[in-house]
C-alpha positions in Angstrom: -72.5 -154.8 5.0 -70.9 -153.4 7.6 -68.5 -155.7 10.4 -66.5 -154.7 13.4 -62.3 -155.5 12.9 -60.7 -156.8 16.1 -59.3 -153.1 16.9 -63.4 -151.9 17.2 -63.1 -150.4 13.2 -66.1 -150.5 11.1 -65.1 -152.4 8.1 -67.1 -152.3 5.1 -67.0 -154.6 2.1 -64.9 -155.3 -0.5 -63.4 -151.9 -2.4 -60.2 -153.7 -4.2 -60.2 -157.1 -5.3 -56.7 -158.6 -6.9 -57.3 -161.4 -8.7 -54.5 -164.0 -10.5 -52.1 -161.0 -10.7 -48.6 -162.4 -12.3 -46.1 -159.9 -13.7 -42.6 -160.5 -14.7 -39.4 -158.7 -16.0 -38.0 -160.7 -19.0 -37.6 -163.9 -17.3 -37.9 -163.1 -13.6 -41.5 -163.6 -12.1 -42.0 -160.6 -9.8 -45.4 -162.2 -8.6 -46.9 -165.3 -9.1 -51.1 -165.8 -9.1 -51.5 -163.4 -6.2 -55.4 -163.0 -5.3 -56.6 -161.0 -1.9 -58.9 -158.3 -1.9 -58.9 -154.9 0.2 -62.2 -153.9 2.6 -63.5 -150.4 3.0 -62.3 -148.6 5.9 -59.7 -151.2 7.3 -55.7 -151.5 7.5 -54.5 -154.3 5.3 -50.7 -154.8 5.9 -48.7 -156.8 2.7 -45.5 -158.2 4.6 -42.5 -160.4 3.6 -38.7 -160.9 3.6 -37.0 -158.7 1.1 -38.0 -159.1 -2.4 -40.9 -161.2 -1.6 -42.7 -158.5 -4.1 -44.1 -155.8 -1.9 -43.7 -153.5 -3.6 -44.2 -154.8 -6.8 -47.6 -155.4 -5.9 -48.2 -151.8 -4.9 -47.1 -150.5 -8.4 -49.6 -152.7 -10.1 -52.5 -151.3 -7.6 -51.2 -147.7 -9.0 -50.6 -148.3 -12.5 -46.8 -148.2 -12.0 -46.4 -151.8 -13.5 -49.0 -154.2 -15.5 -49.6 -157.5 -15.1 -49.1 -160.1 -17.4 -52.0 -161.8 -16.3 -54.8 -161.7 -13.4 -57.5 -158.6 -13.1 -58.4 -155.6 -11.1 -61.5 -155.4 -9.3 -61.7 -151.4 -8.2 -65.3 -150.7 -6.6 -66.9 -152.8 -8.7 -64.6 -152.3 -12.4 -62.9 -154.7 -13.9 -59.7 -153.9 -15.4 -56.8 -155.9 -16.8 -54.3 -153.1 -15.4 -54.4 -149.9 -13.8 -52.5 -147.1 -15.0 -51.0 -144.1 -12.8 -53.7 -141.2 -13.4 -56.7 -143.7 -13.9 -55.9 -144.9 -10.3 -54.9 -141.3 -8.9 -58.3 -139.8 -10.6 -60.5 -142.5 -8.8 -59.2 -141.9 -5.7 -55.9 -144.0 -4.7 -52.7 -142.5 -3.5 -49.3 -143.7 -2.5 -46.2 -143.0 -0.7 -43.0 -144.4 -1.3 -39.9 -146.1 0.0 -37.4 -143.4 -0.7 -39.3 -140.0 0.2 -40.5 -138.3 -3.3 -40.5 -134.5 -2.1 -39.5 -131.4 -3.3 -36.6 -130.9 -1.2 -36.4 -126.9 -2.4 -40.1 -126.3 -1.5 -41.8 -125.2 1.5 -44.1 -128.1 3.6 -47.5 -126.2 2.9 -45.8 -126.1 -0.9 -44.9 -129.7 -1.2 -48.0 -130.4 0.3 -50.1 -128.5 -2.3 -48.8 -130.3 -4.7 -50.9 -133.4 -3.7 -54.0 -131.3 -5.0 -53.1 -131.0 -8.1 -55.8 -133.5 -9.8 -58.2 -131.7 -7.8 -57.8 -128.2 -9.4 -60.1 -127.5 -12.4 -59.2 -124.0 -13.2 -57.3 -123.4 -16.4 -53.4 -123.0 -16.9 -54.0 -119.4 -18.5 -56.2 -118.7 -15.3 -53.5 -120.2 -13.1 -50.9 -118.1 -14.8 -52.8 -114.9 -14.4 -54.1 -115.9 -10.7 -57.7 -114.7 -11.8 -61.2 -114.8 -10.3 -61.8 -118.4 -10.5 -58.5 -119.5 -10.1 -57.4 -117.5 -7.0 -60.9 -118.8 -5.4 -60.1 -122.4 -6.1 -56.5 -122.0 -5.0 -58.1 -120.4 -1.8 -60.3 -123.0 -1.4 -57.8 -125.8 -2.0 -55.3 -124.2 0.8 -57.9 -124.4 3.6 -57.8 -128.3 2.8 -54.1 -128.3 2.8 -54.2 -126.0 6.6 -56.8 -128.9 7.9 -53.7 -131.8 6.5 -51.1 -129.7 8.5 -53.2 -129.0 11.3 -53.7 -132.6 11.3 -50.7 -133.9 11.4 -49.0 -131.1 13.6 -46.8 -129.7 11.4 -47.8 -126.0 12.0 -44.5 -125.2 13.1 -42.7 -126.2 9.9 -45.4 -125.0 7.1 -42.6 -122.2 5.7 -39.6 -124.3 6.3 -37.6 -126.0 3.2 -38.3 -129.8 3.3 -34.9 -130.2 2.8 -33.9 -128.8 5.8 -36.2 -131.3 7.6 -35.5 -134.7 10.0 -36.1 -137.8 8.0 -39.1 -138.1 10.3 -40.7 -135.2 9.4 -39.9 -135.3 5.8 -42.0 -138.6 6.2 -44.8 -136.6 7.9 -44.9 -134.4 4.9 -45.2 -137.2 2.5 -48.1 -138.5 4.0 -49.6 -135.1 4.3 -49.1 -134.8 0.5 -51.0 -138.0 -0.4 -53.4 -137.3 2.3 -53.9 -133.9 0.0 -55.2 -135.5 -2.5 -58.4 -136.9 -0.3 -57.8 -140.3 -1.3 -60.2 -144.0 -0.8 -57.4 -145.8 -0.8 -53.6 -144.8 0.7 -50.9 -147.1 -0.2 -48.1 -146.9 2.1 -44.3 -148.3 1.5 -42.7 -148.8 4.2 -43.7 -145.6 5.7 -41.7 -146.5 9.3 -38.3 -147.5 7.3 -35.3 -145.5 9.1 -37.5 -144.2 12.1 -36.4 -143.8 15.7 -38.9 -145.4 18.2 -40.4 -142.5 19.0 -40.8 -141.3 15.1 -42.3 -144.6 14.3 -45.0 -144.5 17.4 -46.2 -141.2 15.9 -46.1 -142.3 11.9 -48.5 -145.4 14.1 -50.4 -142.6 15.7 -51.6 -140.6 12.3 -52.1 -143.7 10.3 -54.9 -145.1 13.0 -55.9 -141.5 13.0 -56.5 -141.7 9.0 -58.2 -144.5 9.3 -60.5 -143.3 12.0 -61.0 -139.9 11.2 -61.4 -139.5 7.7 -62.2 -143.0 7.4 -59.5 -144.1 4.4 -58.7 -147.5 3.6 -54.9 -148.2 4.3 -52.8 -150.7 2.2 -49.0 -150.9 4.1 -45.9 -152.6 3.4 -43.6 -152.9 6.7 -41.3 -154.3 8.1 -41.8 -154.1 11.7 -43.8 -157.1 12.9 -44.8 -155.5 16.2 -46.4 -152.4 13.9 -48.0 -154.7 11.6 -49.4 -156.7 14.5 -50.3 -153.7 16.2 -52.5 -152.4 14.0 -53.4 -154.5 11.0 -56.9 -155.5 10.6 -55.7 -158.3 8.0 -52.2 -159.3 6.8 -51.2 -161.4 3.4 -47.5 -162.5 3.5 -45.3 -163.1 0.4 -42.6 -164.9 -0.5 -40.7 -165.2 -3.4 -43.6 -163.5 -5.2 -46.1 -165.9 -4.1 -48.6 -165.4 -1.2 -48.1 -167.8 1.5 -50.2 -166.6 4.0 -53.7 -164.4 4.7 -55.8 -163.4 7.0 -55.9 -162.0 11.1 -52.8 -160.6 12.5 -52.9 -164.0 14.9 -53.5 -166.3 11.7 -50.7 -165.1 10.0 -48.7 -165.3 13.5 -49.3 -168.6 13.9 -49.3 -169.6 10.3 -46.0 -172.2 9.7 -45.4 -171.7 6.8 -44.7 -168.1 7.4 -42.8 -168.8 10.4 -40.7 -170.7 7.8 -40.5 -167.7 5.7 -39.2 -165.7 8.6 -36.8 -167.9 10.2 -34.7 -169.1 6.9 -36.2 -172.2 6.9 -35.1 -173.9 3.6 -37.5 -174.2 0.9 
């Protein structure tokens, strides 16, 4: 079943269903019987005041964290938890907060890296760069050429992340996950510390994910007129409980999230 988003998107149905998830660290509840599900093929933005549980929720989608109590629903498999190469393996990917590069590598290098679960030739054939191996590693750099290409970065392929604008070194971490060919792309705060004109690009390549290669997007962020922008669906937490779901106008209008914004007292 197929339906168009208010942006003209084909959604499709449900991929990632979170059901009842609570987790806490020794005493403190980091979420609180949270339940919203994912569609294929759309943008689904997870906002909220700082440390509403973002984050949190997107280490229990990964494996990072498990959950006390509640379930995973991933294309049709129930699970209690996820863990980190379970999750990688079937097809979800993730960038973070703080960037998570090699700062000593090369783009095209760092990049590589992101195909790592997708190589099936042998260490020992690695090491020796034989037959099968140097195919596959041939193979596997035309998909990483067709990420940089992509997300015009040509320029910089040689150059030392490290030496790189924050921007940029964003650019690069998305081009890493993207690597990896994933269903589902988690995204933290991928706009955190951008310029205006940085942040209308990182806007520009996510919509283009989503188009082009047709990848579900999960994003926390913290600029409302992003979110608005381009969200097919927003849930809103607070305090580690959801407080709001649904269109980017629902959740706009929703009061109880206006609350949430403004400082109202709970």
């Amino acid at each position: 079943m197929e339906n168009m988003n208010p942006h003209g998107r084909q959604i499709g149905d449900v991929i990632l269903d979170l059901r009842n998830i609570s987790l806490s660290f020794g005493g403190v509840k980091a979420l609180t019987d949270i339940s919203f599900d994912v569609r294929e093929h759309e943008i689904r933005a997870i906002i909220g005041p700082n440390g509403a549980g973002k984050s949190s929720m997107l280490n229990v989608i990964n494996g990072v964290y498990r959950p006390q109590q509640g379930e995973i629903i991933y294309r049709g498999q129930h699970r209690r938890d996820m863990n980190t190469h379970i999750a990688a393996k079937s097809g979800i990917a993730r960038t973070f907060q703080n960037i998570a590069l090699f700062k000593g590598m090369t783009v095209l290098d760092n990049i590589m890296t992101g195909r790592n679960l997708k190589m099936r030739s042998n260490f020992l054939l690695q090491a020796l760069y034989a037959g099968p191996a140097q195919r596959e590693e041939m193979a596997h750099r035309v998909k990483v050429e067709e990420v940089i290409d992509f997300l015009e970065i040509q320029h910089i392929r040689k150059t030392p992340v490290g030496r790189l604008p924050y921007g940029l070194q964003k650019r690069v971490e998305l081009g890493r996950a993207l690597a990896a060919e994933p269903q589902i792309l988690l995204l933290d705060e991928p706009m955190a510390g951008m310029n205006v004109e940085e942040k209308q690009d990182m806007c520009r390549f996510i919509l283009d994910v989503n188009d082009q290669f047709g990848t579900t997007i999960v994003l926390i962020e913290h600029d409302m007129g992003v979110v608005m922008d381009i969200s097919d669906r927003v849930v809103v937490l607070d305090y580690g409980k959801k407080i709001g779901d649904g269109t980017p106008d629902a959740v706009r209008n929703n009061q109880d999230v206006i609350n949430a914004y403004l400082g109202v007292a709970h």
